[in-house]
Backbone as a ProteinNet text record, in pm:
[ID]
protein_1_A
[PRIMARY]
XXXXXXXXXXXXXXXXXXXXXXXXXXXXXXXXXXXXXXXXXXXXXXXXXXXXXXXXXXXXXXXXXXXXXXXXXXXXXXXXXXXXXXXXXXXXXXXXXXXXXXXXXXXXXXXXXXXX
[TERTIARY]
2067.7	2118.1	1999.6	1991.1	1870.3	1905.9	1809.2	1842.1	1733	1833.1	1735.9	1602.5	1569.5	1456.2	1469.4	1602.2	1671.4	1710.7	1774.3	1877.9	1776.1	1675.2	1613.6	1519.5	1489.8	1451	1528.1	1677.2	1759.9	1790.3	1781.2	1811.3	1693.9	1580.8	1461.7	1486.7	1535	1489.5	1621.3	1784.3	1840	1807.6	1711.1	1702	1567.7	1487.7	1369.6	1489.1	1565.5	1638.9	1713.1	1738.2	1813.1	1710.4	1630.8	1496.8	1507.8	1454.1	1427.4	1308.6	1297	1154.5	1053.3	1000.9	888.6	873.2	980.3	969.5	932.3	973.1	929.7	803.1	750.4	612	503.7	553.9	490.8	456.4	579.9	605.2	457	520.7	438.7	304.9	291.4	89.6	50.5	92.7	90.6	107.9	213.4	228.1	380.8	453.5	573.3	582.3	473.7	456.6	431.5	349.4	306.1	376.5	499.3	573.2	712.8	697.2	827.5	914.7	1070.6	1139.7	1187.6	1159.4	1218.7	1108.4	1036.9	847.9	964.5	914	974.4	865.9	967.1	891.2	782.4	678.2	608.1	663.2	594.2	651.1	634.7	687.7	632.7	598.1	526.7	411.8	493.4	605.6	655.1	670.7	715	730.3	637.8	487.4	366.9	331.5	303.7	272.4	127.6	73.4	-94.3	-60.4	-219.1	-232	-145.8	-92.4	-27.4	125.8	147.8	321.2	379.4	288.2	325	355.4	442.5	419.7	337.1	345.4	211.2	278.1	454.4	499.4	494.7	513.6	553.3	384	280.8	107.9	113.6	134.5	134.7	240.4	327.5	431.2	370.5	306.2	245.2	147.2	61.6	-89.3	-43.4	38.7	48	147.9	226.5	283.3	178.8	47.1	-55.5	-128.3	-141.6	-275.7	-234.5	-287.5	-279.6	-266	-253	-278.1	-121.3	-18.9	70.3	111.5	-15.4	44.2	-75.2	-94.3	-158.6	-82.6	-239.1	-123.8	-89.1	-15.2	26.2	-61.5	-181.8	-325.8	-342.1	-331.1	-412	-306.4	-147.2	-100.4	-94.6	-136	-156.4	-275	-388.7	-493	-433.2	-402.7	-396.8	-295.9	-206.3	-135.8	-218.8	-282.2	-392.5	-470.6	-526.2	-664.1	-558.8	-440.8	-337.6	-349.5	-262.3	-252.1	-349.8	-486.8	-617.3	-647.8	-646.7	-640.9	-595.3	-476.5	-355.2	-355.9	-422.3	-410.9	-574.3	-647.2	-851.3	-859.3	-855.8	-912	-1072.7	-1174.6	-1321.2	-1362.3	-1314.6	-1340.4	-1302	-1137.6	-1083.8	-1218.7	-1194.1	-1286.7	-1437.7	-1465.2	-1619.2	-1597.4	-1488.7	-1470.9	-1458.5	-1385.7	-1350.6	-1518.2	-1551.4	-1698.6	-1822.3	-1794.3	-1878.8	-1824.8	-1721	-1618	-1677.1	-1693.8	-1667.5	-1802.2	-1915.1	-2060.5	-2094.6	-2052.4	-2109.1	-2045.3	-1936.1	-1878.4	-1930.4	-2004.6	-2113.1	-2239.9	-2287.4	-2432	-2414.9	-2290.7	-2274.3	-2248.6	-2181.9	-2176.7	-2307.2	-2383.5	-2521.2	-2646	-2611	-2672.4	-2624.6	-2576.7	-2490.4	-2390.1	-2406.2	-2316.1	-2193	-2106.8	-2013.7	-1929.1	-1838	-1761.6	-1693.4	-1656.1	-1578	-1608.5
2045.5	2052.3	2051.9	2161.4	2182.5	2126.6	2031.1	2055.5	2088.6	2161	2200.2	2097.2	2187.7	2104.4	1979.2	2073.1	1988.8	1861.2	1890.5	1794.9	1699.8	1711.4	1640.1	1497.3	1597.2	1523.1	1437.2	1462.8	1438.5	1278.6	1308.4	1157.7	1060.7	1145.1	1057.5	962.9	1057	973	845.8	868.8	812	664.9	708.1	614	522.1	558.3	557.9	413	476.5	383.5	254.1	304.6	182.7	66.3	82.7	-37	-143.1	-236.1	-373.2	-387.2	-426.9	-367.4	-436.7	-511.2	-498.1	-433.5	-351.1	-258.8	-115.2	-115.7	-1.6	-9	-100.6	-120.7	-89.1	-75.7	-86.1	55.2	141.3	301.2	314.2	301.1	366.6	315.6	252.8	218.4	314.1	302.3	498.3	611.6	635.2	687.2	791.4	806.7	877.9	965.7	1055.7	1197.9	1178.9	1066.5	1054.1	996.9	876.5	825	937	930.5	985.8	906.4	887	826.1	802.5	995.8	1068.7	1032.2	981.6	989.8	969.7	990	948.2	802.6	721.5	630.3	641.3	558.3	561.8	501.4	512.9	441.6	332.4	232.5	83.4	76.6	-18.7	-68.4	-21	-103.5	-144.5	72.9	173.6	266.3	380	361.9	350.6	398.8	513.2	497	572.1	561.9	558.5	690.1	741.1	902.2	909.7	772.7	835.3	774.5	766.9	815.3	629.7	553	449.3	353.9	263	152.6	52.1	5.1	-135.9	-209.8	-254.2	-348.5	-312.6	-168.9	-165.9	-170.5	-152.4	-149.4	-256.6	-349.8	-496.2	-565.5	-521.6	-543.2	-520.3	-415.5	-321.8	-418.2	-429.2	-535.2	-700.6	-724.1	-836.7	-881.3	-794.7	-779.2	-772.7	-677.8	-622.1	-784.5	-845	-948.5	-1054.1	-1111.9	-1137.1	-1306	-1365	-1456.7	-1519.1	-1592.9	-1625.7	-1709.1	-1772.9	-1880.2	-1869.7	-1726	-1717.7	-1775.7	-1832.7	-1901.4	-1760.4	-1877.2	-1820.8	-1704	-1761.4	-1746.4	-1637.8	-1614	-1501.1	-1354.2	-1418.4	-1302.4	-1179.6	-1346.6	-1302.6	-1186.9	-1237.4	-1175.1	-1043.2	-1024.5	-881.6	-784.9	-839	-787	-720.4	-798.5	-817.2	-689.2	-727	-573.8	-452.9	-432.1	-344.8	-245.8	-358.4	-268.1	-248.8	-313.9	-268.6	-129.7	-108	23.7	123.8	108.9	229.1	257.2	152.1	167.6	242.4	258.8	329	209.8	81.2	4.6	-4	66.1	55.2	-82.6	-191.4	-319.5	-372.7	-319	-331.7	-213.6	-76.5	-58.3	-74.9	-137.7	-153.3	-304.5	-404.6	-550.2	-408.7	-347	-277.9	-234.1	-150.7	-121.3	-189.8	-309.2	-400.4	-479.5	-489.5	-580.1	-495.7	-353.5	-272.9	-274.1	-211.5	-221.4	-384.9	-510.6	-625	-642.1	-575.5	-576.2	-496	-401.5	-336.6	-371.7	-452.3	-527	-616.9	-722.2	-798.7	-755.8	-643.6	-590	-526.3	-493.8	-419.6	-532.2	-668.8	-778.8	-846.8	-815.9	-896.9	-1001.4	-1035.9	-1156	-1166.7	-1065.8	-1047.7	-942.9	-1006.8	-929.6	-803.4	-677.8	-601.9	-495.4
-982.9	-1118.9	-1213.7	-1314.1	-1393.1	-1506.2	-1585.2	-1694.6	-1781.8	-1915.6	-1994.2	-2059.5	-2147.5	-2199.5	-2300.6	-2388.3	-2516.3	-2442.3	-2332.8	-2313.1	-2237.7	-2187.5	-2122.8	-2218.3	-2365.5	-2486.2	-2557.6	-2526.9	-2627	-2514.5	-2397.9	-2253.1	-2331.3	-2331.2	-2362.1	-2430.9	-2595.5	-2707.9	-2646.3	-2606.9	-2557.1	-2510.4	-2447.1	-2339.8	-2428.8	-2463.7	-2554.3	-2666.6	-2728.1	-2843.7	-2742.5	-2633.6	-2563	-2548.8	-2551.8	-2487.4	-2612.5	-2492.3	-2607.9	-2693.8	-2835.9	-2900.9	-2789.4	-2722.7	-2676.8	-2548	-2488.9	-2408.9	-2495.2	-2633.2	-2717.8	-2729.5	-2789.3	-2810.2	-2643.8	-2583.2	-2461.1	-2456.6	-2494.5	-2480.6	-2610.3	-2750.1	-2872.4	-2836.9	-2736.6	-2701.6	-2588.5	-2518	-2424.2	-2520.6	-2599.6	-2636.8	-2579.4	-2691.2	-2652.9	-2579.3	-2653	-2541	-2396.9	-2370	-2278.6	-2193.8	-2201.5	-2150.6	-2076.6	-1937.1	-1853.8	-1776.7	-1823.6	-1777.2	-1658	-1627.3	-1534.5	-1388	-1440.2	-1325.9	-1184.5	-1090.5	-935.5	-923.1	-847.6	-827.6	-767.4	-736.9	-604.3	-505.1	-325.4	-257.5	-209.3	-205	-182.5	-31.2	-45.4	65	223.3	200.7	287.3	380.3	311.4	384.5	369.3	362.4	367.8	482.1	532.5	698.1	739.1	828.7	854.3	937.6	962.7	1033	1147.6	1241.6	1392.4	1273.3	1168.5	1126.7	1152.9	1196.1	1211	1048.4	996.9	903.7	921.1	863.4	863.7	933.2	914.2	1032.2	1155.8	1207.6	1310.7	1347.4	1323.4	1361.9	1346.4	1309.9	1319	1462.1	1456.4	1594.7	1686	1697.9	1833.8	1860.7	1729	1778	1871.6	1772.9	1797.7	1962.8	1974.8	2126.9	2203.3	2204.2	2285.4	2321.8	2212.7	2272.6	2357.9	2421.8	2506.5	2552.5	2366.8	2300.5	2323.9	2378.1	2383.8	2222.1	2170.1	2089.5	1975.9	1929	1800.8	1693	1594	1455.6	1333.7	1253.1	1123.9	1070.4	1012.8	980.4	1067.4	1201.4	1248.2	1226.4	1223.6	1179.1	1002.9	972.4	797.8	764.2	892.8	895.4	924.1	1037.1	1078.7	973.4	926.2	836.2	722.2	634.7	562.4	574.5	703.4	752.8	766.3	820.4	843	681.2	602.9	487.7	423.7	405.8	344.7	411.3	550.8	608.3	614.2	595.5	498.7	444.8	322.5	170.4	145.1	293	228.3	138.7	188.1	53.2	135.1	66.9	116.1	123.2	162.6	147.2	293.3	359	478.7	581.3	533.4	598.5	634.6	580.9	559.1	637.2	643.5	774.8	932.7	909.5	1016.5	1099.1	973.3	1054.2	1090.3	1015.9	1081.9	1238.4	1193.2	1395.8	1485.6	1434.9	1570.9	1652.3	1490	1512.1	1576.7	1534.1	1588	1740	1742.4	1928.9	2002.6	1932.4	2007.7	2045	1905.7	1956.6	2078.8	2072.4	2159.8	2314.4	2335.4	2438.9	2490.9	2394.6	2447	2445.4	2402.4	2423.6	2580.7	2580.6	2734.6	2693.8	2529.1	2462.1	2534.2	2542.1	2538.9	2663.4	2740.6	2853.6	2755.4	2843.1	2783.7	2724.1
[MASK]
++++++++++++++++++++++++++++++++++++++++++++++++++++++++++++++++++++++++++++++++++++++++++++++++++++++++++++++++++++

């Protein structure tokens, strides 16, 4: 269903007069023109999904089934959650913990530190 242009201005101002004044004021500091009612949302975190199509819960499910840890705490799941969505999200902060774990599990393995 198309609608025109009028009618799309005419919802605006509509919708524009329905607001409470400091939801107006919020608009006239963006600016009118600039404000779209219509925007599509974005999508929240939660259905978010990484290059293999996975969500952050279910990459979090998977991890946490895998280890081998019967009775990890709270804390270590918060963690992984944590690094999960920093990684989804390219926050250069998650990746940059990421590339250091991997690089220091390498020194340690090429030190003898470490089995594996």
């Amino acid at each position: 269903m198309s609608v025109s242009k009028e009618e799309a201005a005419e919802r605006k101002q509509a919708i524009y007069e329905s607001l409470a004044p400091r939801n107006r004021r919020y608009i006239d500091r963006i600016g009118y023109e600039k404000w779209d009612p219509f925007e599509e949302p974005k999508d929240p975190i939660e259905i978010r999904k990484d290059a293999t199509k996975r969500t952050s819960q279910q990459l979090v499910r998977e991890f946490l089934q895998s280890c081998p840890m019967d009775d990890y705490s709270n804390t270590y799941g918060r963690g992984v959650l944590d690094m999960c969505i920093g990684i989804i999200n390219n926050d250069e902060r998650y990746k940059a913990m990421l590339d250091f774990a991997i690089w220091y599990n390498d020194l340690l393995q090429r030190e003898g530190k470490k089995e594996g």
